[in-house]
C-alpha positions in Angstrom: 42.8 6.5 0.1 40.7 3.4 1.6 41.1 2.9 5.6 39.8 0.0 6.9 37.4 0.3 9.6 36.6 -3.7 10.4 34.9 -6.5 8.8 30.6 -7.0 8.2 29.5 -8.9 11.3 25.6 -9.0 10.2 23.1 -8.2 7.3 19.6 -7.9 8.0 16.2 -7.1 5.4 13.1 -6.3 6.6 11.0 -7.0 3.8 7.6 -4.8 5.9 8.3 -1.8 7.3 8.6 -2.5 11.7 7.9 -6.1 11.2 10.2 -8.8 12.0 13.7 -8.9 9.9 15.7 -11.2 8.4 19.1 -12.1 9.2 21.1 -13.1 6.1 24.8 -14.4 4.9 24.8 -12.2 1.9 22.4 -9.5 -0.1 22.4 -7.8 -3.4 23.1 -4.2 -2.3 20.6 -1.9 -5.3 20.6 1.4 -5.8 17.3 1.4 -3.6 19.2 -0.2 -0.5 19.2 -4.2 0.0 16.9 -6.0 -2.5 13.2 -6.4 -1.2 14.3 -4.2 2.4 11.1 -2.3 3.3 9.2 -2.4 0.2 6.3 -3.4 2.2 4.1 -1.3 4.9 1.2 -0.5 6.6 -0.4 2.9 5.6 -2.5 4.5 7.9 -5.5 5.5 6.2 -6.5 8.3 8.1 -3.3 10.3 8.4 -2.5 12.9 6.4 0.6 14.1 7.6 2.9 13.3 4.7 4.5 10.3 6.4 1.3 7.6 6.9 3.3 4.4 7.5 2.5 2.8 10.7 5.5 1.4 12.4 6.4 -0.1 16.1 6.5 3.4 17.6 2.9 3.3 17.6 2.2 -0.1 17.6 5.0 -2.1 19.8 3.6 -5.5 18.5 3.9 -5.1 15.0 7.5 -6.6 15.7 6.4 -9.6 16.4 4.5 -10.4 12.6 7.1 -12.2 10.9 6.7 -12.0 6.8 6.8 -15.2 5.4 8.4 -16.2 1.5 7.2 -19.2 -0.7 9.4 -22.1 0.2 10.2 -22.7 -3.4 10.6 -19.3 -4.6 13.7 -16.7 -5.2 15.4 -15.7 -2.0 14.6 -12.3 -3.1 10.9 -12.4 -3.7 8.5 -10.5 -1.8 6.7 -12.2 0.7 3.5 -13.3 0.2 2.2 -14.1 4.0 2.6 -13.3 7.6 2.7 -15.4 11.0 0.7 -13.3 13.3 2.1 -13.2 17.1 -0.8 -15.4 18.1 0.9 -18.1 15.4 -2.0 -17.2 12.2 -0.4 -17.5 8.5 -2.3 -14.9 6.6 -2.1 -13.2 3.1 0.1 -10.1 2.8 -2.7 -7.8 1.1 -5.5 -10.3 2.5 -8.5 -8.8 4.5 -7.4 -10.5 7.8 -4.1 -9.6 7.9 -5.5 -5.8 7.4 -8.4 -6.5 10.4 -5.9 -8.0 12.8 -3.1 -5.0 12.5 -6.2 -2.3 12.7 -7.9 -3.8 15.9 -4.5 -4.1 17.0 -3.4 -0.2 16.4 -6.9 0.9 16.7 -7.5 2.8 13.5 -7.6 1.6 9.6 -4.7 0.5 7.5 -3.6 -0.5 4.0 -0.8 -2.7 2.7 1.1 -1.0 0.5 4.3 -1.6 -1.7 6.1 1.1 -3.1 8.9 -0.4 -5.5 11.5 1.9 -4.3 11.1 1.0 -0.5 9.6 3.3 1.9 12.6 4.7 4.4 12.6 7.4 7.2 15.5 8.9 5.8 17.4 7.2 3.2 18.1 3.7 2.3 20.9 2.1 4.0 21.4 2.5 7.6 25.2 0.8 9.6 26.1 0.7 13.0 29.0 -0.6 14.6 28.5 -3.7 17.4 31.2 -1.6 19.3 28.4 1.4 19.4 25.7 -1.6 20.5 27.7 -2.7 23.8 28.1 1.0 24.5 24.6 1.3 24.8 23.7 -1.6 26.3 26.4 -1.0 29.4 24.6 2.2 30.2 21.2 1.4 29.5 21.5 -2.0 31.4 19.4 -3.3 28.4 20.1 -6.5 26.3 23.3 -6.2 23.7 20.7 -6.7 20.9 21.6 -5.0 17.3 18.2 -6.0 15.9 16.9 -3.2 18.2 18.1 -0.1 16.0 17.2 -2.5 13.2 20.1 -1.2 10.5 20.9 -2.6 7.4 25.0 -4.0 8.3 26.1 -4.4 11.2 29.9 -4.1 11.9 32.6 -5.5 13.8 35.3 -2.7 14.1 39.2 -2.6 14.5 39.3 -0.2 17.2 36.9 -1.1 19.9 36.1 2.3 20.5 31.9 3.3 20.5 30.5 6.3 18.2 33.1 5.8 15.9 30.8 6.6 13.4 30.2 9.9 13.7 33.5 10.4 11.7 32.2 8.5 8.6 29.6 11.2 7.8 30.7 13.1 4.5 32.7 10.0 3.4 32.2 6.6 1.4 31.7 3.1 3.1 33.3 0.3 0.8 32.1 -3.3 1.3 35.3 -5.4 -0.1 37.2 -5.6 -2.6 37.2 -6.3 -6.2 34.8 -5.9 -9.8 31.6 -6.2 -7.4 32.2 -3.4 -4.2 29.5 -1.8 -3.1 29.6 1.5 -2.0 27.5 3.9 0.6 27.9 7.8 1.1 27.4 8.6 4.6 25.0 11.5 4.8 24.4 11.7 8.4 24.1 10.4 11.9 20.9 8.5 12.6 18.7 10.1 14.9 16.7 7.6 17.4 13.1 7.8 18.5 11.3 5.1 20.6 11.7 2.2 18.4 15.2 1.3 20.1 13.5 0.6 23.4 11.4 -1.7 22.2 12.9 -5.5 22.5 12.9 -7.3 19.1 11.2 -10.8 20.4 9.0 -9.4 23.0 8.0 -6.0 22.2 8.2 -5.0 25.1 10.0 -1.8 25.9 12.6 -0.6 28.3 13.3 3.4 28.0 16.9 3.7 29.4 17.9 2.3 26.0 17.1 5.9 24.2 18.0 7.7 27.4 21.5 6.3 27.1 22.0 7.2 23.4 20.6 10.2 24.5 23.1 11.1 27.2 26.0 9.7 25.4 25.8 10.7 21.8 23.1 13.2 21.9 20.5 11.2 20.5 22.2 9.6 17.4 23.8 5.9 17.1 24.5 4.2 13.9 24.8 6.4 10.5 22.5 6.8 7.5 23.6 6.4 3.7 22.9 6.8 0.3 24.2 3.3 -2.4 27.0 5.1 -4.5 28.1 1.8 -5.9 25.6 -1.4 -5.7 27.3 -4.4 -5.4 27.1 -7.8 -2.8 27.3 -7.6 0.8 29.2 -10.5 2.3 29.2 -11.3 6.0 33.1 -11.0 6.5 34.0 -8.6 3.8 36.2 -6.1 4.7 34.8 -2.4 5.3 36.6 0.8 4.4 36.1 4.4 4.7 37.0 6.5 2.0 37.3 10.1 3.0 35.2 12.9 1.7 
C-alpha cells in the first residue's frame, strides 16, 4: 500500500564532492544515485584513514568553487572547470585548480573520479522542507535546504518536522507510472559540521547542528539506497511504501 507523504519541492547534484550544487527541474535517478552527483572529489593525499576525501568540514570555502559544464554539451556531462571564489575558471584535473584548493586546506590533494560516486553513506539522501523550518526556528539560522545539501527536497502533507524518522525500513516512490523511481530508506542521516556552514558564504553558525542536536538527537533528513531508477520530477508526487 502507497501513502502519500507530499510532492518534490527541489532536486539538487553536486557534481564534486562539498563544492557548490546544482539546482535542477528534473534528473535521471541511476542505480548510483542522481546521474553525475558526486562523482568528483578532492583526495587528500596524505591521509590514510580509509575515507581521504576532503570536504567543507575541513575546508569551509570549498563551497564556494562552483563546477562549471561545456555550454554546448549534455546536461549530464561531467564538468570540465571550476570558478574559484576569487572569480578564476580553471581545469577540473588542471595543476592550478589542485595548487589553489591545497594552499587553501594546507596540505596536498588529488582530483579524483570514481564512476560510482563517492558518498558518506549511501547514495541518495531526502529531507523534508517541514524538517528545514524546524531547524531554522531553533537555531535562529537562515531556512536554507542547500545547507544539509540532500539529493530531494520535499514539500510534505502534514506540516509536521522529523517526519522522517518513520520512513526508515520503507520505500520512497517518486510518481506514478512505467518510469517511478524508487529509494529504500536505510537510516536517519547523521549531521556533522557541514550544516553550519552557510551555502554562499561559508561562513558558519554552530546553533544550526546544536538544534538538530537537541531536537532530533543529531539526525535530520534520511539516507537511501535506488531500488527502482527512474526520473525525478519537481512536483511528482512522493509515497511511502511500508516495509
Amino acid at each position: 500500500m502507497l501513502t502519500p507523504l507530499g510532492n518534490v519541492e527541489a532536486i539538487f547534484r553536486y557534481p564534486v564532492k562539498s563544492m557548490k550544487g546544482e539546482e535542477l527541474n528534473t534528473a535521471e535517478m541511476g542505480w548510483h544515485g542522481v546521474q553525475g552527483d558526486r562523482r568528483l572529489a578532492f583526495r587528500r593525499l596524505a591521509d590514510e584513514s580509509g575515507f581521504p576525501w576532503l570536504s567543507a568540514t575541513k575546508l569551509p570555502t570549498l563551497l564556494l568553487f562552483e563546477p562549471q559544464r561545456p555550454h554546448d554539451g549534455a546536461r549530464d556531462a561531467m564538468p570540465t572547470h571550476v570558478r574559484t571564489p576569487d572569480g578564476e575558471c580553471l581545469p577540473i584535473f588542471g595543476e592550478q585548480l589542485a595548487a589553489e584548493v591545497e594552499r587553501r586546506h594546507g596540505a596536498p590533494v588529488q582530483m579524483t573520479h570514481l564512476r560510482q560516486g563517492i558518498f558518506d553513506e549511501t547514495s541518495m539522501s531526502v529531507i523534508s522542507l517541514e524538517t528545514v523550518a524546524e531547524i531554522a526556528r531553533l537555531s535562529g539560522a537562515s531556512c536554507d535546504v542547500r545547507r544539509f545539501r540532500p539529493n530531494v527536497a520535499v514539500r510534505l502533507l502534514q506540516s509536521l518536522p522529523f517526519q522522517e524518522n518513520n520512513w526508515v525500513g520503507g520505500t520512497l516512490v517518486f510518481g506514478e507510472g512505467d518510469n517511478t523511481g524508487e529509494i529504500a530508506v536505510t537510516m536517519r542521516d547523521v549531521r556533522c559540521s557541514m550544516v553550519n556552514f552557510d551555502p554562499d558564504s561559508g561562513m558558519g553558525d554552530p546553533e544550526v547542528l546544536r538544534a538538530v542536536v537537541r531536537a532530533n538527537g543529531n539526525t535530520a533528513g534520511v539516507y537511501g539506497t535506488v531500488t527502482g531508477i527512474g526520473r525525478l520530477s519537481i512536483g511528482q508526487t512522493v509515497y511511502l511504501r511500508a516495509g
